[in-house]
C-alpha positions in Angstrom: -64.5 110.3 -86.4 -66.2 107.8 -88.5 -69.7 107.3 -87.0 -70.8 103.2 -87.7 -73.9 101.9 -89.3 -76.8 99.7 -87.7 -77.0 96.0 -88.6 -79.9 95.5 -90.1 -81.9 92.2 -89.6 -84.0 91.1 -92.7 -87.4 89.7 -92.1 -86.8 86.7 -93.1 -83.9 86.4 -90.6 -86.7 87.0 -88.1 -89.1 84.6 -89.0 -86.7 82.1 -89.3 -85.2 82.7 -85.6 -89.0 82.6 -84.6 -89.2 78.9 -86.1 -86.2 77.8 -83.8 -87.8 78.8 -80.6 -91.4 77.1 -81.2 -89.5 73.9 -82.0 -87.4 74.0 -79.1 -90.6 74.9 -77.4 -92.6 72.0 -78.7 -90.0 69.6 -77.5 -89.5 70.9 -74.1 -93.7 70.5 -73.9 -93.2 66.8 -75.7 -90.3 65.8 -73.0 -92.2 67.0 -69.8 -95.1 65.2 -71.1 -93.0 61.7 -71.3 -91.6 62.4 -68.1 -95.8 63.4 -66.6 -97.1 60.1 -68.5 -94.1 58.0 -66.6 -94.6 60.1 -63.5 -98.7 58.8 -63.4 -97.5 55.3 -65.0 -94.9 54.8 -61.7 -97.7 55.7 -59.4 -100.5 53.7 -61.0 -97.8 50.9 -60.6 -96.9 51.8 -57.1 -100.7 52.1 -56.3 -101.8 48.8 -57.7 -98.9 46.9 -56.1 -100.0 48.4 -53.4 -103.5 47.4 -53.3 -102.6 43.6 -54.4 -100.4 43.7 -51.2 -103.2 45.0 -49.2 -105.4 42.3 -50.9 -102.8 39.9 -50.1 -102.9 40.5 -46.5 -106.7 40.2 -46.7 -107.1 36.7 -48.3 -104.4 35.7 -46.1 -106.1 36.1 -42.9 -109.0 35.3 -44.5 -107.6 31.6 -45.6 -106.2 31.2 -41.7 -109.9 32.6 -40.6 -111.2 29.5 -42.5 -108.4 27.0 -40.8 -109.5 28.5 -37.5 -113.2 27.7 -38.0 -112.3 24.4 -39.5 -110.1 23.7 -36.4 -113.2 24.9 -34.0 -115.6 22.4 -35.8 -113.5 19.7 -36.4 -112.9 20.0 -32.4 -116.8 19.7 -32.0 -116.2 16.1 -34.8 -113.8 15.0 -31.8 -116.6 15.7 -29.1 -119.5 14.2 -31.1 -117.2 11.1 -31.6 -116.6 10.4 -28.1 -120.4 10.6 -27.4 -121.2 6.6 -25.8 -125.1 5.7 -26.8 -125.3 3.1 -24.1 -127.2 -0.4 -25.1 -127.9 0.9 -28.5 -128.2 -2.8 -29.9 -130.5 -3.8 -27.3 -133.0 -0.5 -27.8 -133.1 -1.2 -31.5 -133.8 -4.5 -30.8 -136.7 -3.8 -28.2 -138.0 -1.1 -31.1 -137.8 -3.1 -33.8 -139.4 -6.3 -31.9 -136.5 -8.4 -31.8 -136.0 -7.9 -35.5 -137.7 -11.2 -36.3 -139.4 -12.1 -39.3 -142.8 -11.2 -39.0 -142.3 -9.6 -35.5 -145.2 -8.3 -33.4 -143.7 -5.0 -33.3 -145.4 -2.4 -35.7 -142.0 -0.7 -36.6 -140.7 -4.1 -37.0 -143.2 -4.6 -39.9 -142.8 -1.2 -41.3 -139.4 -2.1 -42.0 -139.8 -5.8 -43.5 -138.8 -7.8 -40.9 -135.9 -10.1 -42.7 -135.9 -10.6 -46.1 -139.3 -8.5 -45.9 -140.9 -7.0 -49.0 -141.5 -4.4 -48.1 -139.4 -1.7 -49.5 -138.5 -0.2 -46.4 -136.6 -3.2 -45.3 -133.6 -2.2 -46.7 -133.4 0.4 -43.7 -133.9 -2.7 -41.4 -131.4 -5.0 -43.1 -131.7 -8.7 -42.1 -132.4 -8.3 -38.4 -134.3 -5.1 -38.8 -131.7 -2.4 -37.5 -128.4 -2.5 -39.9 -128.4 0.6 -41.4 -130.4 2.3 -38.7 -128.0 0.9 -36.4 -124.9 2.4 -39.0 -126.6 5.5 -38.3 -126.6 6.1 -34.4 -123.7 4.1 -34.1 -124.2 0.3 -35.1 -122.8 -0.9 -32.3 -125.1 -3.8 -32.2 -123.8 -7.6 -33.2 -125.6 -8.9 -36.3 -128.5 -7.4 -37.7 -128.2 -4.9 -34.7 -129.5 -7.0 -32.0 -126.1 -7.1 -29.9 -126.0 -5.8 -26.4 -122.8 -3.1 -26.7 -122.5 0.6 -26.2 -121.9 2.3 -29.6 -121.0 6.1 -30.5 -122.0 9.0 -32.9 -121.7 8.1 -36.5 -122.4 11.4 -37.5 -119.8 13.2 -39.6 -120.1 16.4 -38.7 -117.4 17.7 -41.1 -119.2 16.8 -44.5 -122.5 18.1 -43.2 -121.3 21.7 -42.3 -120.1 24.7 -45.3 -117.2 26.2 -43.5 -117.0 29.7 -45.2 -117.4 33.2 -45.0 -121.5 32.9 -45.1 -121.2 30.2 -42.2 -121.8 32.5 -39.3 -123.8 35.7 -41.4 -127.1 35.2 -39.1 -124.7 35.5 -36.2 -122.1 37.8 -36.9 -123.3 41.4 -38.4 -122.1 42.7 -41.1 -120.7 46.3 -41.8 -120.5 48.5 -44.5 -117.6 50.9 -45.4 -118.9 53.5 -42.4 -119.2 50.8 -39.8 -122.9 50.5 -39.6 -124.5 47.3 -39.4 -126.3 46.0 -42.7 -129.4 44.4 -41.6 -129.8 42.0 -44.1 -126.8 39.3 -44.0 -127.1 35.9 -45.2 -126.1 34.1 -48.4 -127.5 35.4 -51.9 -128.7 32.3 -53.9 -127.1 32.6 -57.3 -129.6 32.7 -60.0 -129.0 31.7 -64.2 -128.4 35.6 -64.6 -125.0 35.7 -62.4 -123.4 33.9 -65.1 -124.5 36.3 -67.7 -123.1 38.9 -65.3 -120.0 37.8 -63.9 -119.7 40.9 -61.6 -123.0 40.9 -60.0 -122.3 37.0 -58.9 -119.0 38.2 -57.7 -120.4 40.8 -55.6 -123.0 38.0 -54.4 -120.3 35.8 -53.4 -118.8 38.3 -51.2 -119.3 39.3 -48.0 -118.2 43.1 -46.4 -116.2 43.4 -43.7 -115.8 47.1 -42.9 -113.8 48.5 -45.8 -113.4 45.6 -48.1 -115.4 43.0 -49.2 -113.8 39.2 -49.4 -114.7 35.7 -48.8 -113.1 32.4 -48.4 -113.9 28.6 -49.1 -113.2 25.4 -47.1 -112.6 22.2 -48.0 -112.2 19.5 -45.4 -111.0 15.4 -46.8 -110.1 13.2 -44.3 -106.7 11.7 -44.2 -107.6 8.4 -42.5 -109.4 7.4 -46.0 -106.4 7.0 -47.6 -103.3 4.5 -46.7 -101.3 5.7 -44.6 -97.2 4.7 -45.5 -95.6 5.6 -42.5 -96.8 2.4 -41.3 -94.6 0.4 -43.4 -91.7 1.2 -40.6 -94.5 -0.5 -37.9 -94.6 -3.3 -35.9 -95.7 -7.1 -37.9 -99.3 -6.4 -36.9 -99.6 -3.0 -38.6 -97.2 -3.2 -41.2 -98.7 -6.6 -42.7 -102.1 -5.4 -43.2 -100.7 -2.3 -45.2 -98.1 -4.6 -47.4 -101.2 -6.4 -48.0 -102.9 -2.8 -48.8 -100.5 -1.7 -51.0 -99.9 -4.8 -53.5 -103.5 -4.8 -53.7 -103.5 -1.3 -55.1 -100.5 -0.9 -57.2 -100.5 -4.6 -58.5 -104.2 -4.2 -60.0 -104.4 -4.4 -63.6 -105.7 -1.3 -64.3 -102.5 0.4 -63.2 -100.1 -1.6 -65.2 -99.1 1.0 -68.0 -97.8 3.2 -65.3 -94.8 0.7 -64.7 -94.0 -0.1 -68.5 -92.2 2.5 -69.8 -88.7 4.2 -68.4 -89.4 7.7 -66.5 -87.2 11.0 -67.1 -84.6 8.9 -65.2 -84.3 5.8 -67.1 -86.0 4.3 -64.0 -88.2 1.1 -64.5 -89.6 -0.5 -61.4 -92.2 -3.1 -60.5 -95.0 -2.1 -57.8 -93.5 -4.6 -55.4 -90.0 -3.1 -56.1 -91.5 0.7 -55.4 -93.2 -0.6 -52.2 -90.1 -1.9 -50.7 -88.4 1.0 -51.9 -91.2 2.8 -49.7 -89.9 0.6 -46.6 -86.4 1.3 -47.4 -86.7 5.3 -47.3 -88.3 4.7 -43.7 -86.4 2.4 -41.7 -83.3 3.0 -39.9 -81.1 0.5 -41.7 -78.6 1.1 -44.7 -79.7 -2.5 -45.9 -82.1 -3.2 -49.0 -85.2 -5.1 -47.7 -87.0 -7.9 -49.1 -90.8 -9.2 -49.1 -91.8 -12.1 -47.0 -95.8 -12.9 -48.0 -95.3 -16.3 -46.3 -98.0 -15.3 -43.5 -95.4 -15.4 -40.6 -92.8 -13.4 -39.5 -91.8 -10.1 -40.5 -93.0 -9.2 -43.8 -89.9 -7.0 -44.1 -86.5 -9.1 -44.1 -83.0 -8.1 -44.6 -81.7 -8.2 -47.4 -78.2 -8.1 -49.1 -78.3 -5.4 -51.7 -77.7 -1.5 -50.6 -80.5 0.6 -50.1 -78.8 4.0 -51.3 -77.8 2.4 -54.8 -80.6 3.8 -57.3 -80.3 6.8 -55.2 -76.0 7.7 -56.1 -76.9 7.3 -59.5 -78.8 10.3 -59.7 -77.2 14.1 -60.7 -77.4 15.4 -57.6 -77.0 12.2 -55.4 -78.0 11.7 -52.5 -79.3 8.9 -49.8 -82.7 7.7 -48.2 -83.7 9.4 -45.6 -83.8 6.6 -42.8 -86.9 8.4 -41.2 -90.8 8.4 -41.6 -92.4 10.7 -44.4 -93.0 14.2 -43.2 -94.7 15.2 -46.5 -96.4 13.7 -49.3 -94.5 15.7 -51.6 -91.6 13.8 -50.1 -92.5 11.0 -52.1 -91.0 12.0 -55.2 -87.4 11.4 -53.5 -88.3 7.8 -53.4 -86.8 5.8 -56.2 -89.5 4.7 -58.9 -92.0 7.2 -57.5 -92.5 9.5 -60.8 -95.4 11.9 -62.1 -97.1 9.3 -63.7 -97.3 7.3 -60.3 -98.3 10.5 -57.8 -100.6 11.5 -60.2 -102.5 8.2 -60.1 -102.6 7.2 -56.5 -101.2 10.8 -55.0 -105.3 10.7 -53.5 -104.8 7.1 -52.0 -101.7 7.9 -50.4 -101.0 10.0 -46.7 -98.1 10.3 -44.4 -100.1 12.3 -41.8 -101.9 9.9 -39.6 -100.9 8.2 -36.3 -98.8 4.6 -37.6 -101.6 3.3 -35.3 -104.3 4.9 -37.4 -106.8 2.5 -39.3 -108.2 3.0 -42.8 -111.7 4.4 -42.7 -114.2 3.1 -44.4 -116.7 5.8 -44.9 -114.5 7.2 -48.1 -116.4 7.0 -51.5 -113.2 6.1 -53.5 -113.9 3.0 -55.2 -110.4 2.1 -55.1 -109.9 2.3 -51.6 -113.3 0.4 -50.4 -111.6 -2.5 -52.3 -108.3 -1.7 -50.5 -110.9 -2.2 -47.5 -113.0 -5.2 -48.7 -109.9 -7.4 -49.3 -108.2 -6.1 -45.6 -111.1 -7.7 -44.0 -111.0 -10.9 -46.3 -109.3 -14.2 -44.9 -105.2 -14.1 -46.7 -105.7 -18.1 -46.1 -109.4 -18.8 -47.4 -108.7 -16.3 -50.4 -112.3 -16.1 -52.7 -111.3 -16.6 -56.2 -114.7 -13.9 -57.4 -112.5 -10.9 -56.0 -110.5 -11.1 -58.9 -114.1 -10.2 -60.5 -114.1 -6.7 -61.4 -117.7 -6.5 -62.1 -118.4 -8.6 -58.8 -116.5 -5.8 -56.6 -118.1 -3.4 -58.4 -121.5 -5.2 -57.1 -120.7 -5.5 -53.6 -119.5 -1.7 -53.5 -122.3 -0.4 -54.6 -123.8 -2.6 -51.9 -121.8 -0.7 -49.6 -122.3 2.3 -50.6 -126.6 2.2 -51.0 -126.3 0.7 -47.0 -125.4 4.2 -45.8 -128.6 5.4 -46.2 -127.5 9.1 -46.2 -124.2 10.2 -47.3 -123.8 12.6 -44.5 -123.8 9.2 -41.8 -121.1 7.0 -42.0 -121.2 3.3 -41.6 -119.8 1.3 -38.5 -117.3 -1.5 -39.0 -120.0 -4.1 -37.5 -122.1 -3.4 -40.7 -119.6 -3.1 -42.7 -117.9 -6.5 -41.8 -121.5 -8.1 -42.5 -121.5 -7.0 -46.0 -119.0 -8.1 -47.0 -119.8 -11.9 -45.2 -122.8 -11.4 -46.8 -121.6 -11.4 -50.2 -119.8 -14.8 -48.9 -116.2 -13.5 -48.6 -114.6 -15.5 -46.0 -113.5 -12.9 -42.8 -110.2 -12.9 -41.4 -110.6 -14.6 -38.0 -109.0 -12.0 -35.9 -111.2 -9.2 -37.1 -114.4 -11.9 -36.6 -113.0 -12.2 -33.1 -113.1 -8.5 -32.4 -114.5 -6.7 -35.0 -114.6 -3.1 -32.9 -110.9 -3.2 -32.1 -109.4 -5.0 -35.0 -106.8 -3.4 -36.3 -107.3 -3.0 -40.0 -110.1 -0.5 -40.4 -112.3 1.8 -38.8 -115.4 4.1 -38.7 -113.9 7.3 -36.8 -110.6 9.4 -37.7 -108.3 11.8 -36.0 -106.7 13.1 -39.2 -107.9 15.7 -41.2 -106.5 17.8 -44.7 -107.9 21.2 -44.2 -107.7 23.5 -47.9 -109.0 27.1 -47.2 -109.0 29.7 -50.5 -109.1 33.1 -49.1 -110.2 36.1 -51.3 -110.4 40.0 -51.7 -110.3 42.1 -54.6 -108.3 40.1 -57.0 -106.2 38.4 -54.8 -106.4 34.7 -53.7 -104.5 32.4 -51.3 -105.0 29.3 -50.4 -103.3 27.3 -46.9 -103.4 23.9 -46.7 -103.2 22.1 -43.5 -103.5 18.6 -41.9 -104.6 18.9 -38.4 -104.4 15.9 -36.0 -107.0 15.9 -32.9 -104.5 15.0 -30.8 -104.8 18.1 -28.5 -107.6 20.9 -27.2 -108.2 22.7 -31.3 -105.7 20.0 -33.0 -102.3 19.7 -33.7 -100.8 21.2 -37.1 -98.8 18.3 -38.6 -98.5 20.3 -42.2 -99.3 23.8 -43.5 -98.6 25.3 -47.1 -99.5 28.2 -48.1 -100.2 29.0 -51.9 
């Protein structure tokens, strides 16, 4: 029997079998450590997304807190509107002494009289009470000596800061364990917050329980702007806004924006985009035509198809037939471009009641000449409005008669400015100046913009409300 040897295994054999195993060691360590590093990756990624959601939800209800406060205070605009100062005119009048040059009345001289020197007077106007009158309601007749009933002119919306500091003396706030902080109120930022960009952030913020956040209101009003739904009105309403709208569009200074071609190959004249504005909201399929005779519709039926500029573009389609629901709406209307929206996209509204009137407490110069010529006589027209530097003048007239930019003016004072400046004055508005049917002092129609934040994560809602209703109806609402 043949006995068998041991295979022997040289050291180097060894060492060399050892080398295998701490490489395949080293990569098993290397691969567990991708798959650890993706493992924490995924979850930061999970737990962030996360977070922004919950942030998301935050701001969110933050931005509709905002349009829920706005809603409350513009209810309380509605209220202070509708307050009646009986006999205002003839209280002024009895204050200021009759208003009379030189009146016996102390106040009365305090404030110049007419045509005093005193610089006071310019509170008084020329019967003593115009801008005074603007203030509490200027429902008097000239120089606030009539005998009428006026209301608040007090626009409660500019004067208040709807955000989250509004209510801090009267709402406590909470820290992450639900106990009250005692001191609540609104940190005034100083020079070094913008050395410190987190400090002012935290300063901006207010806690609520376990997050901090905040959100910011602004509030324009909708009436100051020209409203085109009118266009598919009645003569009477439609006329004064034809009137409006070549005014704006035709003025010299917005020329370029109808010389060249847009993306389209679309070149149109303002009139031509103005009736194209007509076409998109009335109810025929018929092109319409301008009539600036003075009688009659100023809308007339014409014989061209309204839908053609419309089937030539990739997709086609046809006017709508209906009133604007949207502003962004516009762009479907043939002519309307970027170049156009994003010069008069601020003038423009679709909101407002078609019975609405343009307000003339707005600080746009544009549209306080939109309202200075709507109040000028069409047949006695005054060659000097053609006079840039002469509307200029009588705006800044307008605008230094308000006194305080937080009171709006009354129609009555306004309508005397402008005769002042000796601008003839359409005889229907002369014959009824409080219910004429061109401007006005008060508005319904409101554009609400809330930006709601926490953490990182903004939103912002738009809204129009109209105070048509117990907190306002929502007309439009976008959320950003």
């Amino acid at each position: 029997m043949r006995s068998g040897k041991l295979k022997t295994v040289s050291p180097r054999a060894r060492k060399s079998e050892r080398g295998i195993a701490m490489l395949l060691v080293l990569v098993g360590i290397a691969v567990l450590a991708l798959v650890a590093n993706e493992v924490r990756y995924n979850s930061i990624v999970e737990l962030r997304l996360a977070t922004n959601q919950r942030d998301e939800l935050r701001a969110h209800y933050m931005a509709k807190s905002g349009i829920a406060m706005s809603r409350l205070m513009l209810r309380f605009q509605k209220q202070l509107d509708a307050i009646q100062i009986p006999n205002l005119g003839g209280m002024l009048a009895g204050i200021m002494g009759g208003g009379g040059a030189g009146g016996a009345n102390p106040l009365a001289a305090l404030l110049g009289g007419a045509g005093g020197a005193n610089p006071l007077a310019a509170l008084g106007g020329a019967g003593g009470a115009g801008a005074l009158a603007g203030l509490l309601g200027g429902a008097g007749g000239a120089g606030g000596a009539g005998a009428g009933g006026g209301s608040m002119s007090i626009q409660l919306w500019k004067m208040a800061k709807i955000d989250c500091h509004m209510l801090a003396q009267m709402v406590p706030e909470y820290d992450e364990k639900d106990a009250v902080i005692k001191k609540s109120g609104i940190s005034k930022k100083f020079d070094f917050d913008d050395e410190n960009p987190e400090l002012g952030k935290a300063q901006a913020t207010r806690r609520f329980g376990a997050f901090t956040g905040c959100f910011d209101t602004v509030i324009t009003d909708e009436e100051e702007r020209i409203n085109l739904n009118k266009l598919d009105a009645p003569q009477g309403t439609s006329m004064p806004l034809l009137l409006m709208l070549i005014s704006t569009l035709g003025d010299k200074k917005y020329e370029f924006l109808f010389e060249k071609e847009d993306s389209n190959r679309v070149k149109l004249t303002p009139v031509e985009v103005i009736t194209n504005f007509r076409d998109w909201v009335d109810e025929d399929e018929t092109g319409s035509t301008l009539n600036l005779s003075g009688s009659g519709d100023p809308f007339l039926k014409g014989f061209s198809d309204e839908n053609g500029g419309y089937v030539k573009y990739d997709p086609a389609y046809r006017a709508k037939n209906a009133r604007f629901d949207s502003l962004d709406e516009l762009f479907m209307v043939h002519g309307v471009n970027d170049r156009f929206m994003a010069a008069f996209k601020e003038k423009l509204t679709v909101y407002p009641n078609v019975n609405s009137r343009l307000n003339i407490n707005t600080d746009d110069p544009v549209l306080l000449e939109v309202a200075i010529r709507s109040v000028a006589d069409p047949l006695r027209p005054d060659p000097r409005m053609a006079d840039p530097i002469f509307m200029d003048t009588l705006i800044k007239k307008i605008r230094a008669a308000r006194v305080f930019a937080l009171f709006g003016m009354s129609v009555n004072d306004f309508v005397m400015i402008v005769a002042a400046a000796g601008i003839p004055i359409n005889a229907s508005i002369q014959s009824n100046v409080q219910g004429n049917r061109f401007i006005g002092d008060k508005s319904t129609t409101y554009r609400v913009r809330v930006t709601g934040s926490a953490g990182d994560v903004t939103r912002t809602i738009t809204a129009v409300v109209r105070l048509d209703d117990t907190l306002g109806r929502l007309v439009y609402w976008r959320e950003e």
